[in-house]
C-alpha positions as CSV (number, residue, x, y, z in Angstrom):
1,X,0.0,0.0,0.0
2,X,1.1,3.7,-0.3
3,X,0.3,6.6,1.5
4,X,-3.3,6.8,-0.1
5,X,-4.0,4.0,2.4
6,X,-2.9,5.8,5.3
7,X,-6.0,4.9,7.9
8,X,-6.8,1.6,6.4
9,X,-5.4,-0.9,8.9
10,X,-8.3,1.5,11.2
11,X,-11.1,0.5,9.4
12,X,-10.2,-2.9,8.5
13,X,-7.8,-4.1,11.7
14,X,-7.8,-8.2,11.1
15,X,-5.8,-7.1,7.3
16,X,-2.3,-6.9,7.3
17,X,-1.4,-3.9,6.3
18,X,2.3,-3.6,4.7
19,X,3.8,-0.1,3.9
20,X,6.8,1.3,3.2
21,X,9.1,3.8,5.0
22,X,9.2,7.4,4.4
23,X,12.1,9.3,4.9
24,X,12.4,11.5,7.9
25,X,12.7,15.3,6.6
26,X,16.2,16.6,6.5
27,X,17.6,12.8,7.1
28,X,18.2,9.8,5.4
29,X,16.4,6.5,5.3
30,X,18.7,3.8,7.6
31,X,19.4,1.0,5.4
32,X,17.4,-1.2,7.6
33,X,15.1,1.0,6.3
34,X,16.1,0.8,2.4
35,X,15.9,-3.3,2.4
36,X,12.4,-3.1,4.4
37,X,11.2,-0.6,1.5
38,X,12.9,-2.9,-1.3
39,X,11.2,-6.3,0.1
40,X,7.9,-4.0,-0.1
41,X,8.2,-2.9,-3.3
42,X,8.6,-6.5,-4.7
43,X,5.4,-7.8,-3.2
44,X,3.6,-4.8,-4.9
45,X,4.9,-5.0,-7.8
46,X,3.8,-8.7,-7.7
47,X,0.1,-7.5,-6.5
48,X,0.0,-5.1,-9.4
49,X,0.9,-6.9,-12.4
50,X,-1.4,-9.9,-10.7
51,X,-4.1,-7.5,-10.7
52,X,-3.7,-6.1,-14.3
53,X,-4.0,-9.5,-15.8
54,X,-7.5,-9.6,-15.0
């Protein structure tokens, strides 16, 4: 999910919600941070191009 989904894991709190992190302003992201947003990004781009097939 992206930040358009900010709230969702509120309304619908038995889903597991998986975001990635932002960077803090005027800072860098840690690299724990970096390979958390990297193995994010590879599950959406799976969920996207399965969803686009339809």
């Amino acid at each position: 999910m992206d930040l358009g989904f900010t709230g969702f894991e509120k309304d619908y709190p038995d889903t597991l919600v998986i975001m990635p992190k932002k960077k803090p302003k005027g800072k860098e992201l840690t690299d724990d941070a970096k390979a958390w947003n990297r193995i994010v990004s590879g599950f959406r781009v799976l969920v996207e191009h399965a969803t686009l097939r339809r």
